[in-house]
C-alpha positions in Angstrom: 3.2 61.0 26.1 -0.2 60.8 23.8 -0.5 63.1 20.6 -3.8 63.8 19.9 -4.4 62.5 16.4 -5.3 67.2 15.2 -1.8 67.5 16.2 -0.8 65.2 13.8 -2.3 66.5 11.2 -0.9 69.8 12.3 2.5 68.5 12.7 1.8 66.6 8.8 1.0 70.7 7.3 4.1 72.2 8.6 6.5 69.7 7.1 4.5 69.8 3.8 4.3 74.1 4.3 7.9 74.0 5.0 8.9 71.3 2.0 7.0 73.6 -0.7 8.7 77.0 0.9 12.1 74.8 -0.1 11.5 74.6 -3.4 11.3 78.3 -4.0 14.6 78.8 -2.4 18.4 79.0 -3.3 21.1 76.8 -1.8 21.7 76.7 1.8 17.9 78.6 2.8 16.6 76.1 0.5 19.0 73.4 2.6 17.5 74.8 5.8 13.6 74.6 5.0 14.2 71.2 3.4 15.8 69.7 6.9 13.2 71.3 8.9 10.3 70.3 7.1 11.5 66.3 6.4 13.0 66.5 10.4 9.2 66.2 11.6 7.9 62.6 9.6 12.0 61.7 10.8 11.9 62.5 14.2 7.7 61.3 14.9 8.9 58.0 13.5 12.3 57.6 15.2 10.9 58.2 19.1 7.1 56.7 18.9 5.7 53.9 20.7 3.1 52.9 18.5 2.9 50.7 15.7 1.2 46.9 15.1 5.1 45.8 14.6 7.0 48.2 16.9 7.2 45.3 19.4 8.2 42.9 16.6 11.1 45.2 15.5 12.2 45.7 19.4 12.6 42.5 20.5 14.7 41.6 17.4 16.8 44.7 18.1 17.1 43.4 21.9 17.6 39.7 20.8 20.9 40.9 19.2 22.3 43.4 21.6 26.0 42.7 21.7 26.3 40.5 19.0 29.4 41.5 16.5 27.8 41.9 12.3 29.1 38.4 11.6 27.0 37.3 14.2 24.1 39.0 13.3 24.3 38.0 10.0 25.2 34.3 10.8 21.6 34.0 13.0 19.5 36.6 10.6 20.8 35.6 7.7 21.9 36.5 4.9 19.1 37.9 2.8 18.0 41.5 3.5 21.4 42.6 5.4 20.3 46.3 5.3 18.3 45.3 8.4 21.0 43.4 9.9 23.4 46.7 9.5 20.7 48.8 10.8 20.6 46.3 13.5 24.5 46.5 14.4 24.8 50.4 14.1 21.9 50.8 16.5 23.9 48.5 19.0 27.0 50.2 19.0 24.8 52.9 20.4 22.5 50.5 22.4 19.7 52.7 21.3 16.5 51.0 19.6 15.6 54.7 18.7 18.4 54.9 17.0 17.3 51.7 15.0 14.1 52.9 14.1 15.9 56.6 12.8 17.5 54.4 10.5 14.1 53.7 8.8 12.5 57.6 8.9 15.5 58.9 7.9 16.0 56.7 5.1 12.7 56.2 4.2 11.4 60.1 4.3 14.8 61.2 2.5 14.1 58.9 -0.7 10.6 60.1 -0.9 10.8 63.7 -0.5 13.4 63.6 -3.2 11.6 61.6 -5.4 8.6 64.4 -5.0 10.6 67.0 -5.5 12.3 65.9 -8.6 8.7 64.3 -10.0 5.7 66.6 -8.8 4.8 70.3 -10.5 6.8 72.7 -8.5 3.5 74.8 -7.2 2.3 71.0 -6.0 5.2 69.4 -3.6 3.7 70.4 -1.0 0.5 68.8 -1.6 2.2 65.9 -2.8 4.1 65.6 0.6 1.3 66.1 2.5 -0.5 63.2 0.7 2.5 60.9 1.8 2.5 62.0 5.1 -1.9 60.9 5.7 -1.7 57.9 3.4 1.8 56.4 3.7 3.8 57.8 6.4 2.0 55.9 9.2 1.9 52.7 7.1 6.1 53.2 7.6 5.9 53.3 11.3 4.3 49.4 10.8 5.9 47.9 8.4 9.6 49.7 8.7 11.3 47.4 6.2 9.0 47.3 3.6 8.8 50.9 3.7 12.1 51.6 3.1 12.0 49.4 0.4 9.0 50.8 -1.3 10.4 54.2 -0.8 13.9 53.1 -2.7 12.0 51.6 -5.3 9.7 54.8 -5.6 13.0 56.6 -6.7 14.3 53.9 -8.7 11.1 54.3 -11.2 13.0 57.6 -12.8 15.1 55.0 -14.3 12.7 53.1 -15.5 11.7 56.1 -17.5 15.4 56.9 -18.3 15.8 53.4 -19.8 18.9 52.7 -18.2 18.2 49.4 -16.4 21.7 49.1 -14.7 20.7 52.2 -12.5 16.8 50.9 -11.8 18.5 46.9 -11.2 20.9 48.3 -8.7 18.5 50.2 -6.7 15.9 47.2 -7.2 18.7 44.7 -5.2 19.3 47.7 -3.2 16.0 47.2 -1.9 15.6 43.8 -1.7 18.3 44.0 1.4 15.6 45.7 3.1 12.6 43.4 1.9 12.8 40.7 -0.5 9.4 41.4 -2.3 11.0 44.1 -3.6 12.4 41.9 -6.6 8.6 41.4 -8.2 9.5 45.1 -9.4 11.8 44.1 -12.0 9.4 42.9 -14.8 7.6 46.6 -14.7 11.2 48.1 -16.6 9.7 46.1 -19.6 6.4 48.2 -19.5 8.3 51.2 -21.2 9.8 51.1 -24.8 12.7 53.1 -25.9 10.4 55.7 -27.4 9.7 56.0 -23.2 5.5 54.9 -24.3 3.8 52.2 -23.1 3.8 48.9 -23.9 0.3 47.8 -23.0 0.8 43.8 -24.5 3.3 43.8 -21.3 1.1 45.4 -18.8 -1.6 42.7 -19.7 1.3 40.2 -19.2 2.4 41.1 -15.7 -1.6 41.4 -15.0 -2.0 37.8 -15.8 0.8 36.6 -14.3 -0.4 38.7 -11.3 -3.4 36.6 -11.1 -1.9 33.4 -12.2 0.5 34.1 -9.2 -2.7 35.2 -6.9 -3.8 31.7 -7.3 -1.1 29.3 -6.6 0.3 32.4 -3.8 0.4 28.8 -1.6 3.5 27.4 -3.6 5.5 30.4 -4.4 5.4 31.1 -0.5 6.6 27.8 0.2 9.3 27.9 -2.4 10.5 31.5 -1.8 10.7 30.1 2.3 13.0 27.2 0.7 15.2 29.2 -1.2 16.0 31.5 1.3 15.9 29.3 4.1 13.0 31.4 6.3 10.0 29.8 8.2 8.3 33.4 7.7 7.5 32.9 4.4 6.1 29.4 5.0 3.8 31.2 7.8 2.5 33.1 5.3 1.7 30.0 3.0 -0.1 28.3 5.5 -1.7 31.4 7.7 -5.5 31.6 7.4 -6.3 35.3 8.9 -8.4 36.9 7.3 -7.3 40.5 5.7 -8.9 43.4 6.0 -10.6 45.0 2.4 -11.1 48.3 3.3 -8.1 50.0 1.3 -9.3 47.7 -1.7 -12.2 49.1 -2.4 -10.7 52.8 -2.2 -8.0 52.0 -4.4 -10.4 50.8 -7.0 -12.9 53.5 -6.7 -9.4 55.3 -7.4 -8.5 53.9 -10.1 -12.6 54.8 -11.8 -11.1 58.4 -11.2 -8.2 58.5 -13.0 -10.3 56.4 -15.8 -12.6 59.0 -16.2 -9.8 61.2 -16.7 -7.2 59.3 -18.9 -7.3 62.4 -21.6 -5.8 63.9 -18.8 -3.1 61.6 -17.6 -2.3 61.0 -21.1 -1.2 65.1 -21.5 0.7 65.0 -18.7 4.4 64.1 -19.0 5.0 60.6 -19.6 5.9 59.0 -16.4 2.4 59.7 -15.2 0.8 57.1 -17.4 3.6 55.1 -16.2 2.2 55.7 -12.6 -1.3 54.6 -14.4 -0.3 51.5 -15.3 0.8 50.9 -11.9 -2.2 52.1 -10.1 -3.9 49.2 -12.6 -1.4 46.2 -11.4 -1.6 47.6 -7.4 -5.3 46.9 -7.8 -4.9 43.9 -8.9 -2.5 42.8 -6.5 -5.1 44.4 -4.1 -7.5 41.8 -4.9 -5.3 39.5 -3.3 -6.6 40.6 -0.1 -10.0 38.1 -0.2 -6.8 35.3 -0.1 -4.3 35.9 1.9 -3.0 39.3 3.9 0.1 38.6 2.8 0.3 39.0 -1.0 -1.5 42.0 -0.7 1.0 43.6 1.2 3.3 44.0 -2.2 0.4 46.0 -4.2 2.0 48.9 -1.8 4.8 49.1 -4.5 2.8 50.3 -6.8 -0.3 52.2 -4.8 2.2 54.7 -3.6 2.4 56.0 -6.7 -1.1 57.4 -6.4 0.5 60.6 -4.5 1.8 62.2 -7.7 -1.4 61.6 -9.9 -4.2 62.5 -7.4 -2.8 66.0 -7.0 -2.3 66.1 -10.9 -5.3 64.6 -12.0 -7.0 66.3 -9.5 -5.9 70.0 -10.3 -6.7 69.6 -14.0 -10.0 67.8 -13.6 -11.2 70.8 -11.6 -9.4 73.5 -13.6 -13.0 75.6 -13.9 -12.5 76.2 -9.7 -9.6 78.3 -8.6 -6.4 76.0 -8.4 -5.7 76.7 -4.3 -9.6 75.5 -4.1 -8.4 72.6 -5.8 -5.9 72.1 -3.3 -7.5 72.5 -0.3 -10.2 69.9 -1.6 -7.0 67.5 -2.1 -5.9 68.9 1.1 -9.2 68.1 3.3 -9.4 64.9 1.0 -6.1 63.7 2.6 -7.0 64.6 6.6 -10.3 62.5 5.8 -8.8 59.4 4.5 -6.2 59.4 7.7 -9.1 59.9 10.0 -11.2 57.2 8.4 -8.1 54.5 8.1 -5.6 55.6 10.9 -7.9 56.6 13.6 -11.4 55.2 13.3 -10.6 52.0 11.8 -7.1 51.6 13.3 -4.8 50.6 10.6 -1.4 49.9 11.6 -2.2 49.8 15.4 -1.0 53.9 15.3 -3.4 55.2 17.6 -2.7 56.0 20.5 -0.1 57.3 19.3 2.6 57.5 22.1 6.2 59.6 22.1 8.6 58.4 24.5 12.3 56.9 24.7 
């Protein structure tokens, strides 16, 4: 069955309604409105037929079916066993839905916690709403990377905490789902003890980020010898051409929160943090005019942009009534999945089909 892109968007405000209605709650009502609200992203993800990879992910699935985890692992690898677990549970069931639960689930829990526990009380909602028109169709492309993005979205509390073990463990945690995940480990050294940052290591990592951008062709071709997987040599040698779009938004972005760096700077702490990441993502994004591929890693850090637009956003229109404010943010986000998701097609989401 086709779903019409408006009820989407309709389906996207009841979850984020729902999620904000939790936070003003006590225990098990809070419970309930919490399940309800993340049990829409969870179950659109888990029984849709769209998707540029959804065909990619099924006929691994099917390729394994019967196949005990020793198996699996023996032919997939072993490198990023989450999948390969995923991969077994789902069998045991012989359900690719199943499979692809895995990833909402997973992937939606870690970010609505992370918002919850980050954003301004009054602003979840907004917040989850933003992830829901920018990012939660990305997840139903790329389900592994996702998952990992959204672990390592969590993990940055530690980074602010300064307890590396915590931020380390979650970091490998990741990587089981998508090895890219370990270019994240460096970024724990952009915060002191004093929790400021160190800007000397954030120009580091940004030359190295270019440094890296330049020979991409080599570090492909070694990470494919290491862990012994033609993919990565694919993406060495591919010549497609990527497409810019998202570049040039993320930079005009980043011009935004410039302009408004007094305010970021009076917000707590980890929202500079989330600055100095929006920097590095658009560097990474830059990428883009090379290859598709390295690109694909500046998601690690662009995500972060759902807790400082609603931030920066409410403060730099303070003069205007705050729910004005909001509904701008909120119209903001409907336009941007419009312009990406359904006119230009990213992530092959539309038409977007329901079915078993």
């Amino acid at each position: 069955m086709e779903i019409n892109f408006i009820i989407l968007i309709g389906l996207f405000t009841l979850s984020a309604f729902l999620l904000q209605i939790a936070v003003y709650q006590q225990k098990y009502t809070k419970l309930f409105f919490f399940l309800f609200s993340i049990s829409i992203p969870i179950t659109l993800s888990s029984f849709r037929n769209s998707g540029t990879d959804i065909n990619v992910y099924r006929s691994i699935f099917h390729s394994m079916g019967g196949y005990s985890f020793s198996e699996i692992l023996y032919t997939r690898g072993y490198f990023e066993i989450g999948d390969s677990i995923f991969i077994y549970i789902a069998d045991c069931f012989n359900s690719f839905n199943i499979y692809i639960l895995l990833y909402g689930l997973f992937t939606t829990l870690f970010i609505s916690h992370t918002i919850i526990k980050v954003s301004r009380r009054d602003l979840v909602g907004i917040t989850f709403f933003l992830y829901l028109c920018l990012y939660f169709p990305i997840s139903l492309n790329t389900m592994r990377q996702s998952l990992a993005v959204a672990i390592i979205v969590f993990s940055y509390k530690y980074v602010m905490k300064r307890d590396f073990l915590k931020f380390f463990m979650l970091t490998i945690l990741a990587c089981q789902f998508h090895i890219s995940s370990i270019v994240i480990l460096p970024i724990y050294f952009v915060i002191n003890k004093d929790k400021n940052i160190r800007w000397k290591v954030v120009l580091l990592l940004a030359g190295i980020t270019i440094i890296s951008m330049i020979n991409y062709q080599s570090i492909f071709l070694g990470i494919s010898h290491i862990l012994n997987n033609d993919r990565y040599e694919q993406y060495a040698l591919s010549t497609l051409n990527a497409n810019n779009n998202l570049f040039y938004f993320n930079f005009f972005l980043l011009l935004f929160f410039l302009l408004n760096l007094n305010i970021i700077k009076k917000l707590n702490k980890i929202y500079l943090f989330y600055f100095c990441l929006t920097i590095l993502g658009v560097l990474l994004g830059l990428s883009g005019f090379i290859s598709p591929f390295i690109k694909r890693i500046a998601i690690f850090f662009d995500i972060v942009q759902i807790f400082l637009i609603p931030q920066v956003g409410i403060l730099a229109f303070s003069k205007y009534n705050r729910y004005i404010a909001v509904f701008i943010l909120y119209i903001f986000s409907i336009v941007y999945f419009i312009l990406f998701y359904v006119v230009l097609r990213f992530s092959g989401l539309f038409p977007f089909y329901i079915g078993v």
